[in-house]
N, C-alpha and C positions, 0 to 999 in steps of 0.2 A: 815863095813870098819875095816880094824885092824891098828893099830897104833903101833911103839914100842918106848920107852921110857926108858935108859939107858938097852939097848939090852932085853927088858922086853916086850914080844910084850901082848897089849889087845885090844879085840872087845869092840867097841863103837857102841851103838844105835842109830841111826837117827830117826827121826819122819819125813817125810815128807809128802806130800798132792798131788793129782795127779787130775787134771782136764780138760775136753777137751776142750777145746777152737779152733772153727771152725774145721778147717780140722787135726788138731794138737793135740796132749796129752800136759800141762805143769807139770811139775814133780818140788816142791819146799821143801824145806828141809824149818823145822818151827825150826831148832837147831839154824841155821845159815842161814844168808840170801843168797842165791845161787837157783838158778835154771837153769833148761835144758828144751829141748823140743825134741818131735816123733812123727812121721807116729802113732806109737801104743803105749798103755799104756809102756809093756814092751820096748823098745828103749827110752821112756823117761825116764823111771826110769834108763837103764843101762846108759845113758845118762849125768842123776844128778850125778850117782855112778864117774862117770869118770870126770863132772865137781867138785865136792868135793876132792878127790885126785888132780886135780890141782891146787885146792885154797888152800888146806893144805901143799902143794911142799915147798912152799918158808915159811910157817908162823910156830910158834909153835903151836901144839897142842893142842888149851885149846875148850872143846867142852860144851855149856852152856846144862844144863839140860832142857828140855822142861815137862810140871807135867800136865795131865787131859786137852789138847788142845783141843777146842771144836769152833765148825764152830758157826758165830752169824750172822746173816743176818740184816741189818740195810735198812734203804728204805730213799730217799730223794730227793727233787725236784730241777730242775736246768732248767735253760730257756733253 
């Protein structure tokens, strides 16, 4: 995504995470909490691309850095 910032335009990085769930791709951005959905990996992710440009529309641009993001699996019992 590019952004510009007193006519200074710069590429930001996203981190996101992409997983199918049923019939569905979920495409989630771990910067910023937003996510999208698709038929296929690729439509979820152009998906999250286009839901991100809408969340940034209206807000300023502060994008949190994400550092070494790593998946942790937890297990737990529930009636």
């Amino acid at each position: 995504m590019i952004s510009c910032y007193n006519g200074i335009m710069k590429k930001n990085q996203f981190i996101s995470i992409v997983w199918k769930e049923g019939k569905h791709y979920v495409a989630q951005c771990l910067n910023i909490d937003v996510s999208s959905f698709g038929k296929t990996k690729k439509e979820a992710i152009e998906n999250l691309r286009e839901a991100l440009e809408l969340y940034f529309e209206d807000r300023p641009f502060r994008l949190p850095k994400v550092e070494s993001p790593s998946i942790e699996v937890r297990q737990f019992q529930h009636a």
